[in-house]
C-alpha positions in Angstrom: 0.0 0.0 0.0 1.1 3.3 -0.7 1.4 5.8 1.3 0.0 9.4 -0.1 0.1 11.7 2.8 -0.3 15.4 1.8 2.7 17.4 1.5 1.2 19.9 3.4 2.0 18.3 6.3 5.2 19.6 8.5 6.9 17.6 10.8 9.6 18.4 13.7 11.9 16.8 16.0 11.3 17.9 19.8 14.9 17.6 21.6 14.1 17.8 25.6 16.5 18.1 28.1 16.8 18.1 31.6 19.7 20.3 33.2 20.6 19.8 36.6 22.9 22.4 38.2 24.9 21.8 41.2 22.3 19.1 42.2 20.3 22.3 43.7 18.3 23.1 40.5 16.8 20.9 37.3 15.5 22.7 34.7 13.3 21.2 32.0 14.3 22.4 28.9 12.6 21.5 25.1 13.3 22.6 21.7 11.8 22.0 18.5 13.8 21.6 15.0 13.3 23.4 11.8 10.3 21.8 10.3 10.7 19.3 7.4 8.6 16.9 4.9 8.6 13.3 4.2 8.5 12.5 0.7 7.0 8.8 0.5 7.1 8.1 -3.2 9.9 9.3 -6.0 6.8 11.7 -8.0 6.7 14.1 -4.4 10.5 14.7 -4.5 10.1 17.7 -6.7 7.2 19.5 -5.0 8.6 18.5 -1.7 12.3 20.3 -2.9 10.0 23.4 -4.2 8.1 23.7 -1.0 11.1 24.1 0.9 13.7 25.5 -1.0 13.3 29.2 -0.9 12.4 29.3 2.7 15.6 27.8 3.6 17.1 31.2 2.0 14.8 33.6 3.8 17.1 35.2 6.5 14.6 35.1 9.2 14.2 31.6 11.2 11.1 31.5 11.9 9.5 33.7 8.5 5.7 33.9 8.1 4.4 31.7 5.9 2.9 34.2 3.7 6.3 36.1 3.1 7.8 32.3 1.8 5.6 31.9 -0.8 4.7 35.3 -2.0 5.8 35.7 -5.6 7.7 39.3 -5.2 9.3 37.6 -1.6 13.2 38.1 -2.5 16.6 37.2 -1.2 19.7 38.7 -2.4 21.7 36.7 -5.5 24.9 36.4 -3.3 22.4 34.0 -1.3 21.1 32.4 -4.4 24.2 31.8 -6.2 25.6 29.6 -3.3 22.6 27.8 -3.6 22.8 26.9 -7.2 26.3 26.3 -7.2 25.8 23.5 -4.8 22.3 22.7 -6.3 23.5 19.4 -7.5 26.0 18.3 -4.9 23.5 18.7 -2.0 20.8 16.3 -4.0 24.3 13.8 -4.9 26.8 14.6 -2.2 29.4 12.8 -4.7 28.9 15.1 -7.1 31.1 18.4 -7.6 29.6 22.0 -7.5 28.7 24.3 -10.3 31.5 25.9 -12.4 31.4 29.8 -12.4 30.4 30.0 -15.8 27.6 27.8 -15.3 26.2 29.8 -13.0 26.7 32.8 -15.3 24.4 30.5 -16.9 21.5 29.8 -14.7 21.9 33.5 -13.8 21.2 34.3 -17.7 18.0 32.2 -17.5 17.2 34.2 -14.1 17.3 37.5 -15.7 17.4 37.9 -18.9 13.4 38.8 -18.5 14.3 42.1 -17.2 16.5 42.5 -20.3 13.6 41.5 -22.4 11.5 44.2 -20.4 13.5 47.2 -21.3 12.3 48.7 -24.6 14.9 52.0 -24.6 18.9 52.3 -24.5 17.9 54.4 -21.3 15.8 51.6 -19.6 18.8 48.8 -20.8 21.5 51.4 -19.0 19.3 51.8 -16.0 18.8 47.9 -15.8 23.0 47.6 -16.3 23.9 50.0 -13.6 21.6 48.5 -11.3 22.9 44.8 -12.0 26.3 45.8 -12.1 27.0 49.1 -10.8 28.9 50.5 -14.1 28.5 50.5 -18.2 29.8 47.9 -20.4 27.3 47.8 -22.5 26.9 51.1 -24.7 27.5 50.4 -28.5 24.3 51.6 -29.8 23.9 48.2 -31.6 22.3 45.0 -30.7 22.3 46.3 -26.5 20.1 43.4 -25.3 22.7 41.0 -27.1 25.1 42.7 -25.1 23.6 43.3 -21.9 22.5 39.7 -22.2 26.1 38.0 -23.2 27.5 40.1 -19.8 25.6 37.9 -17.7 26.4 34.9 -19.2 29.7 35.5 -18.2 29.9 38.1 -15.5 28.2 37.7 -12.0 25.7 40.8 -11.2 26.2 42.4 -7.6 25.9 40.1 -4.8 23.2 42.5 -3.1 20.9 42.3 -6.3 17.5 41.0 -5.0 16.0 38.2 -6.8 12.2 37.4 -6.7 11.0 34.0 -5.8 8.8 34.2 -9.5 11.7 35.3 -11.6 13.4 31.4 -10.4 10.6 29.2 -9.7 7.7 30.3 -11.0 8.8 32.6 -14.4 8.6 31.0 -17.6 12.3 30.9 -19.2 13.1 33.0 -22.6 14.9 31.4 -25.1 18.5 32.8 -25.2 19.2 32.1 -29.0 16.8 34.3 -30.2 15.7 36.5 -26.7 11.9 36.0 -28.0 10.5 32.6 -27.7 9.2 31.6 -24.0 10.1 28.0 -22.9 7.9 25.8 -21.5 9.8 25.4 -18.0 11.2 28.0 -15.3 14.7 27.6 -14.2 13.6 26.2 -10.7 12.7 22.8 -13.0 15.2 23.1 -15.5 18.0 22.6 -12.7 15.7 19.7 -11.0 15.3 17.6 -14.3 19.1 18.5 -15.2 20.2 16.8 -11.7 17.5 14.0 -11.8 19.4 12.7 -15.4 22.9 13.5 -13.6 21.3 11.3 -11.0 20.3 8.8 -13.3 18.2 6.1 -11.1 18.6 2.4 -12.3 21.3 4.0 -14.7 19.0 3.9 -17.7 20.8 7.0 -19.6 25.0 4.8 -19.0 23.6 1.3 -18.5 26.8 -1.0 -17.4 28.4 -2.5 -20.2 27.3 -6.4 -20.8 30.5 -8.2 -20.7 30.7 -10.5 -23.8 28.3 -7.7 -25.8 30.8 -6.7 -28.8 28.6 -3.4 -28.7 28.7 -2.8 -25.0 32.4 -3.5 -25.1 33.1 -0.5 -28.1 31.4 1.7 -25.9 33.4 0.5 -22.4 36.7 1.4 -24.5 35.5 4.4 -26.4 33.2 6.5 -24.0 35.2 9.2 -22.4 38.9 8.2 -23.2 38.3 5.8 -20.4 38.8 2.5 -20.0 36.7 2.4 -17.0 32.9 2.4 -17.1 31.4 5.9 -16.8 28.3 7.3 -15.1 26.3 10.5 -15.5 27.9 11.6 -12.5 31.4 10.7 -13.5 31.2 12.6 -17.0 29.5 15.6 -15.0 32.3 15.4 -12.6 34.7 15.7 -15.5 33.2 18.6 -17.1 32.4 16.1 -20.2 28.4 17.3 -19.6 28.0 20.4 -18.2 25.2 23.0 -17.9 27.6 25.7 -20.1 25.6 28.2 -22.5 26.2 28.5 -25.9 27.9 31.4 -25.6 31.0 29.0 -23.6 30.6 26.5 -26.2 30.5 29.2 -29.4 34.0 29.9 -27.5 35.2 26.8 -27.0 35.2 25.8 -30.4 36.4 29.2 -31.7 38.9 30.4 -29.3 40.7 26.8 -29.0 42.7 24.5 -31.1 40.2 21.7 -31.9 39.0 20.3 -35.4 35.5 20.7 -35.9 35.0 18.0 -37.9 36.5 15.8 -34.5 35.2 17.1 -32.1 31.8 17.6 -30.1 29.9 19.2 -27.0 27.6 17.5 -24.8 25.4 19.8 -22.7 22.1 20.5 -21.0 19.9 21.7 -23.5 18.5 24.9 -22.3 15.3 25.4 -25.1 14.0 22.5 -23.9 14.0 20.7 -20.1 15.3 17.0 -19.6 17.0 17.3 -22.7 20.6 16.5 -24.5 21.9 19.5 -26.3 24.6 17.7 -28.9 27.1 20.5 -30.6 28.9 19.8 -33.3 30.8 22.7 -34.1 29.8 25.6 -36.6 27.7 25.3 -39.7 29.1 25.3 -43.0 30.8 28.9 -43.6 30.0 30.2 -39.9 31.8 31.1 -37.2 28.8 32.4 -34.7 25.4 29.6 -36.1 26.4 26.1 -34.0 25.4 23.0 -35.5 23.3 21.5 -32.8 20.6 18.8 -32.1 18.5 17.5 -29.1 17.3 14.6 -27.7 15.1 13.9 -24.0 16.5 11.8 -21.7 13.3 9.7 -22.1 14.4 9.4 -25.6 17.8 8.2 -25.0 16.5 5.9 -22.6 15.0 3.5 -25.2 18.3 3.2 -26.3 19.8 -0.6 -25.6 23.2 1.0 -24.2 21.7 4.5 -23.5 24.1 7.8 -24.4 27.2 5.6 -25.2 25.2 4.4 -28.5 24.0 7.9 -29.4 27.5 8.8 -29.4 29.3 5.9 -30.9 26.1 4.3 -33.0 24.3 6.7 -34.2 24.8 7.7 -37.6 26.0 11.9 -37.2 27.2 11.8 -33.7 29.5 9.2 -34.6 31.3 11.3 -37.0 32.9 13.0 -34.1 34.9 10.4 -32.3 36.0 13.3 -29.6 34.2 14.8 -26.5 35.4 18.2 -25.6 35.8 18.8 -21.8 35.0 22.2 -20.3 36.9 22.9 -16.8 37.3 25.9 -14.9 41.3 27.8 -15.2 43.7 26.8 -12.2 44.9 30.3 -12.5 41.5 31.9 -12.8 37.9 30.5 -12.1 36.0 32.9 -14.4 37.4 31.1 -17.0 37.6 28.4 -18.4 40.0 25.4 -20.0 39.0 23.6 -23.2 40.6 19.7 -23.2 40.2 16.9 -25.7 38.6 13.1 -24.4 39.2 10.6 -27.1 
């Protein structure tokens, strides 16, 4: 029988404790925890994390519950971006945190709306100096592109408040084209990227089949590694990562790799739960990506999962390389292209 208790429902631990001093005076002393949820099945995970999560950021203990959920309710994006960049490791404690530049990215998602908003140079200047405190921004052409390409890879000021709609309740804008509205907010984008990095019954990397000629080609191939390869391990390596397409237009054009070698693997942004697969630039281009998608859901009908996109597939495996995207030793705000064969 299944449990389906309401989420609704808080609990709390009650800690009581008797203390005696100088065997003259006990006093009875009881404390209650910070109240929590029980999620009994695997479908109230996500509305149990999205009940909770922004009133773990409020500043006040004890905060009414009106102000938690109230869609202006902010918090200031010094608060935020720690909890991003650690989004993934505290749901998979073995998983690293967020690279700077991907949470240039999630920070893009967040606020390129107000971008979007501004309809005058004079509105997109007053937006810029309030995110950032100076003007980078001022060529009269193509501002928004501008104003939007600074925040996918420069972090705003850390008192810039952030409303509880613009991440979890906010449609996302498409940040190709700055026009089309997604279908998911960034609150669910990051939940369905870290359920595939989580990858329960490891549908998306099975284990190879020892004996299976197939399975074996992938155990030797995936990753430059000869051992077998997770979600989490290839996250872990910066061989998936949740980079823009502004990091990946500059990984292949700023570095020494072949195009016609080489590819990106990425979360898709345009579209939640999904693969983005780069392979370099189109024909004659050095700004229009060559890209594709596929849903985890998709892949998952796959015998051997991602390793036979990659190596099976008839495009994908044109490109016998993965590139990895690592943050600089010297210097975290940017970042290192490498080469896994």
């Amino acid at each position: 029988m299944v449990d389906r208790r309401q989420l609704a429902t808080r609990y709390a631990v009650q800690v009581e404790v008797a203390l005696n001093i100088d065997n003259k005076l006990i006093v009875n002393h009881a404390v209650l925890s910070h109240p929590f949820l029980i999620a009994i099945t695997n479908d109230q995970t996500e509305p149990l994390l999205y009940s909770i999560f922004w009133s773990r950021m409020l500043t006040t203990d004890h905060a009414e519950t009106s102000e938690m959920f109230r869609e202006s309710s902010t918090i200031p994006w010094a608060v935020l971006q720690q909890a991003i960049r650690q989004y993934v490791k505290a749901q998979i404690v073995q998983a690293r945190s967020l690279h700077y530049h991907e949470i240039c990215h999630v920070q893009c998602m967040i606020l390129l709306p107000r971008v979007l908003r501004c309809k005058t140079n004079e509105e997109l200047d007053s937006l810029e100096l309030e995110l950032y405190g100076d003007l980078k921004c001022v060529e009269a052409k193509e501002r928004h592109v501008q104003l939007r390409d600074r925040l996918l890879t420069e972090l705003v000021l850390p008192a810039t408040p952030i409303e509880r709609r613009e991440f979890m309740m906010d449609k996302c804008f498409s940040i190709l084209d700055m026009s089309t509205e997604l279908q998911h907010t960034v609150w669910s984008w990051l939940f369905r990227g870290t359920e595939m990095f989580q990858d329960v019954g490891h549908k998306l990397c099975p284990s190879p089949t020892l004996g299976d000629k197939k399975g074996t080609k992938t155990k030797k191939q995936m990753a430059a590694c000869e051992e077998y390869q997770t979600m989490l391990s290839l996250f872990n390596r910066g061989i998936i990562t949740f980079a823009s397409v502004l990091t990946v237009r500059h990984a292949f054009r700023d570095y020494d790799v072949t195009p016609c070698d080489a590819m990106i693997v990425r979360m898709c942004d345009e579209n939640s739960g999904f693969f983005s697969f780069v392979f370099g630039f189109e024909d004659g281009s050095k700004d229009i990506l060559r890209m594709g998608s596929l849903s985890s859901e998709q892949i998952k009908d796959f015998k051997q999962g991602l390793p036979e996109v990659l190596m099976d597939e008839q495009f994908p495996s044109k490109f016998p390389c993965l590139l990895r995207i690592e943050p600089d030793d010297s210097n975290s705000t940017r970042v290192t292209i490498s080469v896994a064969r």
